[in-house]
Each structure stands twice: as C-alpha cells, then as structure tokens.
C-alpha positions as CSV (number, residue, x, y, z in Angstrom):
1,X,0.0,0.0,0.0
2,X,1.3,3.8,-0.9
3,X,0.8,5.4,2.5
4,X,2.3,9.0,2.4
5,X,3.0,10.5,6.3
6,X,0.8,9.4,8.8
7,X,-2.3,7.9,8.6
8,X,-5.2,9.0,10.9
9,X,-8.3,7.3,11.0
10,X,-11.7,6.5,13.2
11,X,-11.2,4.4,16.2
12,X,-13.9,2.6,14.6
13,X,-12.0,2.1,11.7
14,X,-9.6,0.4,13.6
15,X,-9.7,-3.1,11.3
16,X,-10.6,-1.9,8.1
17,X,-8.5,-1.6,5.3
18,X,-7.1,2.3,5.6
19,X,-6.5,3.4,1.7
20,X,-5.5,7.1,1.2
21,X,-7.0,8.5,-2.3
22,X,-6.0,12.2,-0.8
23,X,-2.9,13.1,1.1
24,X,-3.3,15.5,4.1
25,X,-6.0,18.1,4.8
26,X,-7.6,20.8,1.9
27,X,-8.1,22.8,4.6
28,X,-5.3,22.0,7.4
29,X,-5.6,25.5,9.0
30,X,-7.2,24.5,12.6
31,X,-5.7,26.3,15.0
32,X,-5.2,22.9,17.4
33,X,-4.8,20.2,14.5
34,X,-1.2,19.0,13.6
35,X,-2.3,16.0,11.9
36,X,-1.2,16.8,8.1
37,X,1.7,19.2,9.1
38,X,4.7,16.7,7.7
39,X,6.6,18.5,5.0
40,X,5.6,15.3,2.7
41,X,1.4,16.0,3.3
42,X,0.7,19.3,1.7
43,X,-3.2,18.4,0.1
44,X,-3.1,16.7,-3.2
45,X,-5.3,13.7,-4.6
46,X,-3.7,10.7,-5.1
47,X,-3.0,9.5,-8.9
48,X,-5.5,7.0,-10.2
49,X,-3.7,4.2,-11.3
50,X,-1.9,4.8,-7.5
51,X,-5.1,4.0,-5.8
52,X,-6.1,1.4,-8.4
53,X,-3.0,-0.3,-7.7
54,X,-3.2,-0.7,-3.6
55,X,-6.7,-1.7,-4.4
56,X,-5.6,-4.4,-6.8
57,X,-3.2,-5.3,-4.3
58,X,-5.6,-6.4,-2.0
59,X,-7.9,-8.0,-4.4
60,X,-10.0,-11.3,-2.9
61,X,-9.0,-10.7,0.3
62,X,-11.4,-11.1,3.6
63,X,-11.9,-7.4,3.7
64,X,-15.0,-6.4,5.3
65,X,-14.7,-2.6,5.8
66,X,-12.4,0.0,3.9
67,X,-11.5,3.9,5.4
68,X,-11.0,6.0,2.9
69,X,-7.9,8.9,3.8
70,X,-6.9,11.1,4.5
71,X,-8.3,14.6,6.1
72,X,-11.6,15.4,3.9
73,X,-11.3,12.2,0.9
74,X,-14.9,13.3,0.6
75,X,-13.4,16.5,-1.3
76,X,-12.4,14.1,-4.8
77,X,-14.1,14.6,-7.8
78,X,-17.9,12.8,-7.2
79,X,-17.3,10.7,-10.6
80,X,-13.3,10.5,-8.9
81,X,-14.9,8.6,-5.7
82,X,-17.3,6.6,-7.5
83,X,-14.6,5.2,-9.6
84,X,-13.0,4.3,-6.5
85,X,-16.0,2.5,-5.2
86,X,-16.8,0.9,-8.3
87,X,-13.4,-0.7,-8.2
88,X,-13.9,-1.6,-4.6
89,X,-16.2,-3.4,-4.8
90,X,-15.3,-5.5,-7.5
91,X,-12.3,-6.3,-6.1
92,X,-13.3,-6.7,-2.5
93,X,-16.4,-9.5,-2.6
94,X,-16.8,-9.3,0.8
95,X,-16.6,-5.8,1.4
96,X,-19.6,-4.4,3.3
97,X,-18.8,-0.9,4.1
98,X,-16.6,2.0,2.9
99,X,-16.0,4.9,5.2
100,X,-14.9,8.5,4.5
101,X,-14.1,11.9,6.4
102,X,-16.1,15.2,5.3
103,X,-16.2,17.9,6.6
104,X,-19.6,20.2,6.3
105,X,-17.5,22.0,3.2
106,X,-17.2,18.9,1.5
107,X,-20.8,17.4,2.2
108,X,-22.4,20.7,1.0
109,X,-20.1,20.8,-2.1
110,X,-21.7,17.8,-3.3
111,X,-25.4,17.9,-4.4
112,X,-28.5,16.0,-3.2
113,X,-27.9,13.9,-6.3
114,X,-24.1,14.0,-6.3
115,X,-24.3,12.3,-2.7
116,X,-27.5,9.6,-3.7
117,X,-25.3,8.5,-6.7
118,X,-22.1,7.6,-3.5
119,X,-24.5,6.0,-1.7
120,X,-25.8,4.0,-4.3
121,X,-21.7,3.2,-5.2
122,X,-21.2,1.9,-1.5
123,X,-20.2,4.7,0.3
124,X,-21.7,3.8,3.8
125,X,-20.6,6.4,6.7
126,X,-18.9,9.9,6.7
127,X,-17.3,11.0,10.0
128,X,-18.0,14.6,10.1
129,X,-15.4,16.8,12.8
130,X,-18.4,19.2,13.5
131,X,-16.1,19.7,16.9
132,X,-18.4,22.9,18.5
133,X,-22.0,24.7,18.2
134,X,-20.8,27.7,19.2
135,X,-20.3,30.0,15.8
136,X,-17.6,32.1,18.0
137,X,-15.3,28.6,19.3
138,X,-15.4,27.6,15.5
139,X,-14.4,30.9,14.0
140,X,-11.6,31.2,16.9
141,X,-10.3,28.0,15.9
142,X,-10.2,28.7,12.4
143,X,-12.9,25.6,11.5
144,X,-14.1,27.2,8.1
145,X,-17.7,26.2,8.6
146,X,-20.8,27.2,11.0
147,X,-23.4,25.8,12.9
148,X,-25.7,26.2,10.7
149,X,-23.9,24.3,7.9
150,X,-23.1,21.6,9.8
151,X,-26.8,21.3,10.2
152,X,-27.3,21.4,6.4
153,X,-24.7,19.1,5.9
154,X,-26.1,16.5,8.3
155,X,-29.6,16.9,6.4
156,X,-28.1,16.4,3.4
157,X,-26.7,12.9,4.2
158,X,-29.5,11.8,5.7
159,X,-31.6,12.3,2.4
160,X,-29.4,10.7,0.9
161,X,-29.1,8.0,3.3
162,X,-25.5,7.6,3.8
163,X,-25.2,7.2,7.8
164,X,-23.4,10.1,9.9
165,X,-20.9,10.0,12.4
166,X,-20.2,13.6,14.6
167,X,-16.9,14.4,16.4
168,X,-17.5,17.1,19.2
169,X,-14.5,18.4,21.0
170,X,-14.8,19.0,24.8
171,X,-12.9,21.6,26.3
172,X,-12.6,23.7,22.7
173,X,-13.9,26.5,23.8
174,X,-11.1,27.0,26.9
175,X,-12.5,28.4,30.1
176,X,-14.0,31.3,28.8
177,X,-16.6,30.1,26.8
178,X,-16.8,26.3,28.6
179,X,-20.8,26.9,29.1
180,X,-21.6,28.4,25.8
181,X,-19.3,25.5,24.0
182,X,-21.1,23.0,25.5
183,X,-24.6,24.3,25.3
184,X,-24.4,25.0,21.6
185,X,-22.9,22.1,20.9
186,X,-25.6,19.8,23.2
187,X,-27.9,22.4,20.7
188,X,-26.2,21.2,17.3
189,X,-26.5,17.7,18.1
190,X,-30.2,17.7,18.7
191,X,-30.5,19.3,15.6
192,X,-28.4,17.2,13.3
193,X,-29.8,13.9,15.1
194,X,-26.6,11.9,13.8
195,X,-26.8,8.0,14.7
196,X,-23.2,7.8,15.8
197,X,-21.2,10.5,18.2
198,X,-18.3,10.7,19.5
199,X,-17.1,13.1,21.9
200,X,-13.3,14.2,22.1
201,X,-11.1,15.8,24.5
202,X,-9.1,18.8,22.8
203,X,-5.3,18.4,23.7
204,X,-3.1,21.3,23.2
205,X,-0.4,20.2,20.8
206,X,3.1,21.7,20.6
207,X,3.6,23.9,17.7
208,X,-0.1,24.6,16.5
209,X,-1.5,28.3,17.0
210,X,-3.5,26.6,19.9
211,X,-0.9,26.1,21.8
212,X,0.5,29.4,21.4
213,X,-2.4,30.5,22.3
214,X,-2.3,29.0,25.6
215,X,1.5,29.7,25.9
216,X,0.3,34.0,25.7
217,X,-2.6,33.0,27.8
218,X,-5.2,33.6,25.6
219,X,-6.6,30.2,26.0
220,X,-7.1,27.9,28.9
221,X,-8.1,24.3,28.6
222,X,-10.7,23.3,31.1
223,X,-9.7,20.9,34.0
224,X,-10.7,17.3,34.0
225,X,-13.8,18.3,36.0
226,X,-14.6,21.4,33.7
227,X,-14.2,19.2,30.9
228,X,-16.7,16.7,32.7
229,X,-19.1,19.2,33.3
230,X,-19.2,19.9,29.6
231,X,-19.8,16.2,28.9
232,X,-22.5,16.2,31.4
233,X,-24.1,19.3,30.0
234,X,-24.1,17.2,26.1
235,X,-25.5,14.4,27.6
236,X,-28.5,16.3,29.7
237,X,-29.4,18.7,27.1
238,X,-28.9,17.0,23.6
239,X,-32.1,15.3,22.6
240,X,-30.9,12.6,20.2
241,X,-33.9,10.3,18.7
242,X,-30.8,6.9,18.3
243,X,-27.6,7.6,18.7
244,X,-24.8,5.6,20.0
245,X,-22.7,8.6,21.6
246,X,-19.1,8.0,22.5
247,X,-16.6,9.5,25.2
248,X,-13.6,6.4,25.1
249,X,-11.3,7.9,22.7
250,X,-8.1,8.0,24.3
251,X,-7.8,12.0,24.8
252,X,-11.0,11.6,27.3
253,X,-10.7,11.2,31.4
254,X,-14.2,9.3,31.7
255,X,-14.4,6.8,28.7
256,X,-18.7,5.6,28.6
257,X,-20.1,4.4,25.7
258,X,-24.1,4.8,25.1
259,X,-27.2,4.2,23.8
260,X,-28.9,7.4,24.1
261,X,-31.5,8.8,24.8
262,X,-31.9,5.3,26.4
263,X,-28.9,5.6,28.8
264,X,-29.0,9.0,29.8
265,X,-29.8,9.0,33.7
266,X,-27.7,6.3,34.4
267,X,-24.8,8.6,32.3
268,X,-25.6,11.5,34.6
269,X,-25.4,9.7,37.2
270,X,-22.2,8.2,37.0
271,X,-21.3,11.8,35.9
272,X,-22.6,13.5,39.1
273,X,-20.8,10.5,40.9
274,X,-17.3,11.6,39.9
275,X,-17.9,15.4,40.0
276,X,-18.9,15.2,43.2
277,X,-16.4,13.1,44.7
278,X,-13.6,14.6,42.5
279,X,-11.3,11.6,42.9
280,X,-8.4,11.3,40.7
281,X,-8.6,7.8,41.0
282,X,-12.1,8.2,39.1
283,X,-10.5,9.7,36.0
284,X,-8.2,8.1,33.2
285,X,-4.5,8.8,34.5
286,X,-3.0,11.2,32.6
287,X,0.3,8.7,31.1
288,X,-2.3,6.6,29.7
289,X,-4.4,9.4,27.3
290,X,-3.4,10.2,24.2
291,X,-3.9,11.1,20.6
C-alpha cells in the first residue's frame, strides 16, 4: 500500500482496510490540528492508477470494511470517488462498508444527487469533525464552517441516506466560553440527530497556534472536571432520537459508551458520581491518554 506520512483514522476504523486517495488536509488550517503538518502531506489527490494499484493489491482478500484517507477524501471529484468504489467493490467480494471523512464544506459541495449516486456506489458512513455549536469557538479556531452548515450538511446525508458520524470536541472552547461550548454544541447535536457520536477531548499540541495560544494566555483548557461538566451538559441537554454517543477515545478522562437517549440518567449519574467526589482515582491517568 502507498501510505504517504501518517495515517489518521476513526477508532472505529480500527480493522478496516485504511486506503488514502487524498494526502493530508484541503483545509489543514485549525488552529489545534497537527495532523497533516509533515513536510511530505501538503493536500493533493492521489493519482489513479496509484489508488487502483493498492486496491488491486488487495484484491480477494477477507476485507469487510475499507476507510478512505486522509483529512476530507470526501473533497475528490464525485465521478473521482465513484470510480474508487466501483473498483472496490469489485475487487473486495466481501466488502460491506466503505467509510470516508467530510467535513460540512465537502458534504455541502456535493449535491443531493451527487451524494445519492455515492451512496448507491457503496459509500456507507462519513465522520463529520463538527467539533463545536458555538459559531464564535469555530471561527476562533479557524474551522471554516458554522453551525448552521453543519446542520445542512447532516440533512443532506440523511436524504441521501448515507449514515453520519459527529466528532465534538470537549474543552474547545477554553474556560471562557466552557458553558456556551457546550450548550451550543448539546444544541447542534439535537438538531443534526446523527446516529453515531463521539465526543473528544481537545489536547493542546506543541507547535499549533492553539498552543500558542495557551503559551500567551489567551486560551485555557478546562480541568478534568470542567471538561466533565461539559460532557455532562451534552449528555442532559442534547435530545438525540438513536444515537450511539461516545466518550472512550483515548484524549478523554471518563471513557462511557451509550445508547442514548436510552442511557441518559444512568450517564448522569455516573457523571454526578465523579464530580462530586472529584477523585483522581475516578478519571483516566494522565500517562495513559493520548492522541
């Protein structure tokens, strides 16, 4: 396989085959992302007969589940992606599922039609990084898209019927705007209604303008408790109809995994267990989070 830098997926893309079509980010100006900053990843697609080769590679193998990379894939050409899928699938008989990150730029790039014609081609899931509700934590951050969008996007994809997977950063919002952060954000999760969440601790990463930033004091990540307290407030206020709604990534300090709105008091009240009783003992140790 041609991998180019690192390679970043889903942790539920953990076994499925990882094959980049794009290398780095199209838009790779977050201000606390350092994913695509290797001097090899500045954004270009991938050649065709590149990608037609690593899928050849793997042709009649047992492969069940394939992640498209890297940043935004879900910015190639719509006849570009189709391709790829076509070829996919006929080289993969046992594939069942082909995932892909886009970001609400991407999704709304692509018409209602557009996005019905990669559903119908196999694509299966898009992880969208909506990471915040609050219009004034995404345009500090440099996101490139609202709240509002974000909505549209998820819409969109529903329509279509391509399922949705939402990434929400806890803490992004620093200190000063913790409450608003999370509130809008519980607020743009109810809205978009996504089947699959996953919520995300923010870590300060040497050398991105976050963490200068924080280095001039502008910003101040939340505590483990602050950063609880945010959770908490996601999972009391959003109102999600089924979603299976994630905080185990490794960044997090409380990892629960739920069926909501099914398993919300018994969330909030582990939640008010810990907060309470601010135990350190409660909370992930700090050697073992990560990335």
């Amino acid at each position: 396989m041609d991998h180019v830098g690192r390679i970043f997926r889903p942790p539920s893309e953990a076994e499925s085959l990882l094959l980049q079509v794009t290398v780095g980010c199209s838009h790779n100006r977050c201000t606390y992302c350092a994913m695509y900053d290797g001097p090899d990843q500045a954004f270009r697609i991938k050649p065709w007969n590149t990608v037609a080769t690593d899928i050849d590679e793997m042709a009649g193998q047992p492969v069940r589940r394939v992640f498209l990379c890297d940043g935004d894939a879900l910015v190639l050409p719509t006849d570009q992606l189709v391709r790829i899928l076509g070829r996919l699938h006929d080289k993969l008989p046992l594939l069942r599922r082909v995932g892909i990150y886009g970001d609400a730029r991407s999704i709304l790039r692509k018409t209602p039609r557009e996005l019905e014609r990669l559903k119908t081609a196999g694509l299966g899931i898009v992880y969208h990084g909506a990471e915040s509700g609050d219009d004034h934590t995404l345009e500090r951050v440099v996101k490139g898209s609202t709240a509002e969008e974000a909505v549209e996007a998820a819409a969109r994809l529903k329509t279509a019927g391509i399922r949705h997977s939402v990434i929400v950063m806890l803490g992004l919002g620093g200190t000063a705007r913790s409450e608003q952060h999370a509130v809008a954000t519980a607020d743009l999760l109810t809205r978009m209604d996504p089947p699959f969440v996953g919520a995300l601790t923010t870590t300060v990463i040497p050398g991105t303008p976050l963490a200068r930033e924080e280095s001039d004091g502008d910003f101040v990540l939340p505590d483990p408790w602050g950063l609880l307290t945010e959770l908490r407030i996601l999972i009391r206020d959003s109102r999600l109809t089924r979603c299976r709604f994630h905080s185990n990534h490794a960044s997090n300090y409380l990892p629960l995994s739920l069926n909501l709105p099914a398993d919300r008091d018994m969330a909030l009240a582990r939640l008010d267990e810990v907060l309470d009783h601010r135990d350190p003992g409660d909370l992930v140790p700090e050697h073992w989070r990560g990335l």
